[in-house]
C-alpha positions in Angstrom: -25.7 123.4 96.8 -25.4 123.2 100.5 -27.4 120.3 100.7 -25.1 118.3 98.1 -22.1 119.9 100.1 -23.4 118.2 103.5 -24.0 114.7 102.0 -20.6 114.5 100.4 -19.3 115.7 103.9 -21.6 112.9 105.8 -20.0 110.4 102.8 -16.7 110.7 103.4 -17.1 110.5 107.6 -19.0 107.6 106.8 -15.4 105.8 105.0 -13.4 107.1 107.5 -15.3 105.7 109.8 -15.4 102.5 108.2 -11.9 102.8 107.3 -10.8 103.0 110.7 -13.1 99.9 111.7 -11.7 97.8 109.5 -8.0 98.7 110.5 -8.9 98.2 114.2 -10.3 94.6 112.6 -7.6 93.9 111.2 -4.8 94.4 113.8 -7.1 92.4 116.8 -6.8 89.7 114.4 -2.7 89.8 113.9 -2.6 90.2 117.9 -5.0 87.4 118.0 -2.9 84.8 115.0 0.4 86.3 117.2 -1.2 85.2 120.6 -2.6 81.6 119.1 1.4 80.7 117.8 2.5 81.7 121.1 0.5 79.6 122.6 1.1 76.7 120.0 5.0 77.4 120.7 4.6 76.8 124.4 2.4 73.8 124.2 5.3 72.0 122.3 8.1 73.1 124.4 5.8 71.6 126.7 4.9 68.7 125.0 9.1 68.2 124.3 9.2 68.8 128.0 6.8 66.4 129.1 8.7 63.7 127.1 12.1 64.2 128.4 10.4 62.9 131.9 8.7 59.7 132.9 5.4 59.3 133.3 4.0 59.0 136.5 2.1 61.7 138.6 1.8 65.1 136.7 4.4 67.7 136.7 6.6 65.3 138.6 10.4 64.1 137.5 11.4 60.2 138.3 12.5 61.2 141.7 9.1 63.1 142.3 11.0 66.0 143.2 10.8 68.9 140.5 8.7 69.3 137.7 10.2 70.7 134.1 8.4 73.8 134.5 9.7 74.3 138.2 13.2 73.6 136.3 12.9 76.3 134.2 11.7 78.4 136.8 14.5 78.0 139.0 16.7 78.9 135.7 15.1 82.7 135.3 16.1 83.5 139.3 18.4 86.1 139.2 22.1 85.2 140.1 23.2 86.3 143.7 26.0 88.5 143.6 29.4 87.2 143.7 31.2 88.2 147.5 35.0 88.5 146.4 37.3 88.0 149.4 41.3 88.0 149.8 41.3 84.9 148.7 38.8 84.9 146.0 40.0 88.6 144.4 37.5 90.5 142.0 40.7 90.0 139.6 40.4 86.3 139.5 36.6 86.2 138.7 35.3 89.6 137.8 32.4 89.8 136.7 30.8 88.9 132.8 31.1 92.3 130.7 33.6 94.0 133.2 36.9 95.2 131.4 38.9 93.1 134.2 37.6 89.9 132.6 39.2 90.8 129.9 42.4 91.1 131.9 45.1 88.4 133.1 44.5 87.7 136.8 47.2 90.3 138.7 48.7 89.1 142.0 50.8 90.7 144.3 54.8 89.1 143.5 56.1 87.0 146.8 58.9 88.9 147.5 62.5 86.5 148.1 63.4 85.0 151.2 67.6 85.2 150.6 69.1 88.1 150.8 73.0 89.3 151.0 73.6 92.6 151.8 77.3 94.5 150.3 79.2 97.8 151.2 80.9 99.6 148.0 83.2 102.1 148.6 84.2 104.1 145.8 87.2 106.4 146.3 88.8 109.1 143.9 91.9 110.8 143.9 92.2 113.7 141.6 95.5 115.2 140.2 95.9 119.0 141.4 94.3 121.3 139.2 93.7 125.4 138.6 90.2 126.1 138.4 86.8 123.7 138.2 87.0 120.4 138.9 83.8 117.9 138.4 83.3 114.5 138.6 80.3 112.3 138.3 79.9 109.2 139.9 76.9 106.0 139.0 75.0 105.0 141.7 73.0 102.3 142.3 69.4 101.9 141.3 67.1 104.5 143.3 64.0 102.3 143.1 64.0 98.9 145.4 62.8 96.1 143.0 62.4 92.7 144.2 66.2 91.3 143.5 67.8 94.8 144.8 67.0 97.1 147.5 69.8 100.5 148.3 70.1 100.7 151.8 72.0 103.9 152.2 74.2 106.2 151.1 77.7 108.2 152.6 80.4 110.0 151.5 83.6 111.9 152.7 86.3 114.0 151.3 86.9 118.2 150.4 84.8 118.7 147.5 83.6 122.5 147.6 79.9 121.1 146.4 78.4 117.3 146.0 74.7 116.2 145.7 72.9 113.3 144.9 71.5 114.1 141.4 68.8 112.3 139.2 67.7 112.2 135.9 64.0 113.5 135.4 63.3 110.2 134.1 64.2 108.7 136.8 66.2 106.0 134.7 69.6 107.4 136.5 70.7 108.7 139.5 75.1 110.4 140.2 76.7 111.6 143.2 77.8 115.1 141.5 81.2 116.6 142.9 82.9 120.1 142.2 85.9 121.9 143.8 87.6 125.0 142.7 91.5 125.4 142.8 92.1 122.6 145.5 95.4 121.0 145.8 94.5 117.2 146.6 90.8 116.9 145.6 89.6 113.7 146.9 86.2 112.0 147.4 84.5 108.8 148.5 81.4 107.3 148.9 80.1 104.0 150.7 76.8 102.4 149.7 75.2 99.6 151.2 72.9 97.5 149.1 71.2 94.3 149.7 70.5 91.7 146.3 68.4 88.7 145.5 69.1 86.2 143.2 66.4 86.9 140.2 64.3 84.1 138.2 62.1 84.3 135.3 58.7 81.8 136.0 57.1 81.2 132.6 54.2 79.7 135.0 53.3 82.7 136.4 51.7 85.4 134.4 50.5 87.5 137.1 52.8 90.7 136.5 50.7 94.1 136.5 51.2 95.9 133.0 54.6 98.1 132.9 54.0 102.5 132.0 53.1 103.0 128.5 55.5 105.7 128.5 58.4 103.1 129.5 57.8 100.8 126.5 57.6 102.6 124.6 60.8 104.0 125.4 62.4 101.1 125.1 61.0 100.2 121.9 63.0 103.4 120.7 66.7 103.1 118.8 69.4 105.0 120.7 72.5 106.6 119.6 74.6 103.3 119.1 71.2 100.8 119.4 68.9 101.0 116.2 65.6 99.3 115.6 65.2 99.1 111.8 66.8 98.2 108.9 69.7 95.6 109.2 68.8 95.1 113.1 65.2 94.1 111.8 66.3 92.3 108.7 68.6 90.2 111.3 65.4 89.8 113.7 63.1 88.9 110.7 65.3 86.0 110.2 65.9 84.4 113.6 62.5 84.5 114.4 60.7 83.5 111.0 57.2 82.4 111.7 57.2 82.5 115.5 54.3 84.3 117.5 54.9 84.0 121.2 57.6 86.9 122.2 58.3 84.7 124.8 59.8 82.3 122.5 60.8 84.5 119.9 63.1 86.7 122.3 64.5 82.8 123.5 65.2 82.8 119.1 67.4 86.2 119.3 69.2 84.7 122.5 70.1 81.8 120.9 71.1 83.5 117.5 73.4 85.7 119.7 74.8 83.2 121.9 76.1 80.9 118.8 77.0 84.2 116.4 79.2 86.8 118.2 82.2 86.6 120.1 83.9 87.9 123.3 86.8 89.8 123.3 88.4 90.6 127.1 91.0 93.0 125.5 88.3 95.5 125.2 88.2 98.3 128.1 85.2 98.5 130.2 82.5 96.8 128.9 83.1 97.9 125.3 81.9 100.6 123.3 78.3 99.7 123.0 78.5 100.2 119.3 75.6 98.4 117.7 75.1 100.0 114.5 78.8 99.5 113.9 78.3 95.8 114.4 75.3 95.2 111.8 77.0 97.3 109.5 80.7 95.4 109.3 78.8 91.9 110.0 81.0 91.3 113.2 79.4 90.4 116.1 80.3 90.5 119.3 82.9 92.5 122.0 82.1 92.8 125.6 79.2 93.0 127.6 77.6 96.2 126.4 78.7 94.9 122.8 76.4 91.7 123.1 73.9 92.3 124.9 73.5 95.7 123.3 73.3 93.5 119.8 70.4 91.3 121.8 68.4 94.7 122.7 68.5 96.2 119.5 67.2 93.1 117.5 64.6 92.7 120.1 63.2 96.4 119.7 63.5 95.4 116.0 60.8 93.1 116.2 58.7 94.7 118.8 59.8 93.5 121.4 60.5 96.2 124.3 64.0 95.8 125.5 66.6 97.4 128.1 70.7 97.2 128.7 71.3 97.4 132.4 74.0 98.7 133.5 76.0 97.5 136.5 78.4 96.4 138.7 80.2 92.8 139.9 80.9 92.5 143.8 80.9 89.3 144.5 81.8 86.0 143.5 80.0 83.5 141.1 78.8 80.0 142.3 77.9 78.9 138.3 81.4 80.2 136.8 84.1 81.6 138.2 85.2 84.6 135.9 81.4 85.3 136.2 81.9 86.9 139.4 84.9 88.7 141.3 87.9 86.7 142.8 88.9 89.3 145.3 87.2 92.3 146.7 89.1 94.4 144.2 85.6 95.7 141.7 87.8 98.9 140.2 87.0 96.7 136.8 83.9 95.0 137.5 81.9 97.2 135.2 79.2 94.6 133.7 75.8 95.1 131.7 72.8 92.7 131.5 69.7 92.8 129.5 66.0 92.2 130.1 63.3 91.9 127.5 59.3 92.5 128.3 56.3 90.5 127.7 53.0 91.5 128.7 51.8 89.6 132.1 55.5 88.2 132.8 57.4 91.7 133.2 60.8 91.9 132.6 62.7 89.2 131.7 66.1 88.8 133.0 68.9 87.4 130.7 72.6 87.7 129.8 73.8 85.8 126.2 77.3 88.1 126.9 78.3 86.0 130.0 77.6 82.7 128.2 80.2 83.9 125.6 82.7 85.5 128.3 82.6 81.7 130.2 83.6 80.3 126.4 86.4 82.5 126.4 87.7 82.7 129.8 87.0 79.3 131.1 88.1 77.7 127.7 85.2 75.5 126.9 83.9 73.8 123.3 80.3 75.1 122.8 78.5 71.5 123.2 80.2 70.9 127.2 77.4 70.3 128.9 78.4 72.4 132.0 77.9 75.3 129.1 74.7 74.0 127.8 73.0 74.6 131.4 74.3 78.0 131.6 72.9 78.8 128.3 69.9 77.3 129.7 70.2 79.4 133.3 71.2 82.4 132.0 67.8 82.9 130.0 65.0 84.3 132.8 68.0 84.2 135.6 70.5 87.1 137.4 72.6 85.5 139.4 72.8 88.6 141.9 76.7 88.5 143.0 76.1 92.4 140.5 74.0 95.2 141.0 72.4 97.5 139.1 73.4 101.1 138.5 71.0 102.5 136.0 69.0 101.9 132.8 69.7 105.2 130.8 70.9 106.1 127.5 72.2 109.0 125.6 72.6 110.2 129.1 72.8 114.1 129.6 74.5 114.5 133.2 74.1 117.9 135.0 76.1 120.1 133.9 77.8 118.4 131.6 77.6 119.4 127.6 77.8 116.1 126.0 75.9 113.5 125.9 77.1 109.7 126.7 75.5 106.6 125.1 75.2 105.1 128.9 77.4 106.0 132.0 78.9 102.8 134.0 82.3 104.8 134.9 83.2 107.8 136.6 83.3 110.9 134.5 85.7 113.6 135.3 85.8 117.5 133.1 88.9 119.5 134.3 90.7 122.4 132.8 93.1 119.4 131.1 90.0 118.3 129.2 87.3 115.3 129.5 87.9 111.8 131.3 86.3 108.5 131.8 87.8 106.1 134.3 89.0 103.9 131.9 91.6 106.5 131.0 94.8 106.1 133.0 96.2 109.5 133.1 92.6 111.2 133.9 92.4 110.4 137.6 93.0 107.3 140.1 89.5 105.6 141.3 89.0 102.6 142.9 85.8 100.2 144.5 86.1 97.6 147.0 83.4 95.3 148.0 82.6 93.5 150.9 79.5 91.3 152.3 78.1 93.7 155.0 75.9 90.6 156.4 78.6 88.3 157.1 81.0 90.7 159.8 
């Protein structure tokens, strides 16, 4: 038994063994059939090679300079690395498989060469009143952009308190006043700011990307400035099968322009009142009115958009009820708009003032002095205004309510709430001067 147990034992080592042979065999002959169709594959590159060149010595092109396979050598070198300097930036040729070369090339905006420079004095007289007194005034924009830079800020009078106050989102900043059982309260405030006129480039997209946070903010609806239903029905229309937001926001400028109507008998700048104007089908009012209506159908379709709110204090060289006609500002009150696009930045534009120079200067909509301002006013801000603030359903310190947007003076007494368009609230009035030319 042993016996028989060792020869089946010596059998079965003997077809492993062979086993393993023959598997050994087998792949040095798929290496070898591998290695031979290499080999075949070369020699006819070569051979292709060899017939793209002329024959003469061996290896050698026409010119007797470089051989095919010396070509192909010189091909597999490794690249140097590219030196970036200021005037070749890593943005303008970053390297392949970077997440910049996915990006538009960003450069630094040339900042304007002309500049005017204005004093605005604000001054408030209050009616004599038992117990708290406070009053808010707008100020201009905090941050310096390249059309408007705040050079300073000073102000006089008996208030008991008064601060410089801003929003924590930075989208407004007030000159906050209190006084407690004084007889004559009074208050004024100077403010020197310098402006540039601004224009829209649609050759240059080099703007770095705006906050996340920002647009989506103003992608939001507001209290009177929706973004859905009849505002994007209405946008869905003007802009049928158009892709570039560029040209699409040009389509709800247009549609604006030719579809709503000014009305100067309005106080302020209007009442803002979007919702109020899809709903009835009657567009138009003042400046807030319009370019409110531009803003919300914009948002409607994606687009970010922004009223800005602001001031006139000088004259206009393109119209002249586009700008002041005496350094009187008390009613000057005017908002803008701006519309973002993604490597432009904010867009400048104003469809209201179109329609306000169609009803003040009394012109047919084809004169062709109105047809270039349609033009201008698309991507340009003539700068004879400045800019107070971009917020909306504004909550001012310590003030209950909230306001769609703040352009006036706000005053809350023991006699109740005021706005400066109210006559028999208080007495305010701005003057405006250009602090570069005395």
């Amino acid at each position: 038994t042993g016996c028989l147990c060792r020869r089946k034992f010596l059998k079965r080592r003997n077809f492993l063994a062979s086993l393993a042979g023959l598997s050994l065999f087998a792949s040095e002959a798929w290496a070898a059939k591998k290695q031979k169709t290499s080999v075949t594959k070369a020699s006819s590159a070569k051979s292709k090679s060899g017939k793209a060149t002329k024959s003469g010595k061996a290896g050698k092109t026409k010119g007797g300079k470089k051989s095919a396979h010396a070509s192909h050598a010189a091909q597999e070198r490794p690249r140097a690395p590219v030196a970036h300097t200021a005037d070749d930036p890593v943005t303008e040729t970053p390297p392949q498989g970077t997440s910049a070369s996915r990006l538009p090339p960003v450069k630094a905006p040339e900042p304007p060469t002309e500049w005017r420079a204005y004093e605005i004095t604000t001054t408030v007289t209050l009616k004599p009143s038992k117990g708290l007194i406070k009053v808010w005034l707008p100020l201009p924009l905090n941050q310096d952009t390249l059309f408007q830079r705040t050079l300073s800020h000073a102000w006089s009078g008996n208030p008991d308190s008064a601060a410089m106050r801003r929003l924590p989102d930075g989208n407004l900043e007030v000159l906050h006043a209190e006084w407690l059982n004084v007889n004559e309260p009074t208050l004024q405030i100077k403010t020197t700011v310098t402006t540039a006129d601004r224009h829209f480039d649609v050759t240059k997209r080099t703007v770095a990307p705006e906050r996340e946070d920002i647009l989506r903010r103003n992608l939001q609806a507001s209290q009177l400035i929706p973004n859905e239903g009849l505002a994007h029905q209405v946008g869905e229309r003007i802009v049928g099968r158009i892709k570039d937001p560029v040209a699409q926001a040009k389509a709800v400028y247009d549609w604006v322009v030719e579809n709503t109507i000014y009305d100067p008998s309005l106080p302020g700048c209007g009442t803002g009142d979007v919702r109020q104007q899809l709903i009835s089908g009657q567009y138009g009012g003042r400046s807030a009115d319009i370019n409110g209506l531009f803003v919300a159908i914009c948002r409607a379709i994606g687009i970010p958009a922004r009223c800005v709110y602001g001031l006139r204090v000088g004259p206009s060289r393109l119209f002249r009820n586009l700008g002041l006609t005496s350094d009187d500002a008390t009613r000057g009150q005017h908002v803008r708009a701006e519309f973002y696009v993604p490597g432009y930045g904010w867009i400048p534009v104003d469809p209201s003032d179109v329609r306000r120079a169609i009803s003040l200067e009394i012109l047919s909509d084809r004169d062709s002095k109105l047809l270039a301002l349609r033009k201008v006013l698309f991507g340009v801000w003539e700068m004879n205004w400045i800019a107070f603030n971009v917020g909306s359903d504004i909550t001012l310190p310590g003030k209950p309510t909230t306001l769609p947007f703040m352009l006036l003076p706000q005053l809350d007494s023991p006699e109740g709430r005021r706005n400066g368009t109210d006559p028999e609230g208080f007495r305010y009035s701005i003057k405006t001067r250009r602090a570069d030319e005395f």
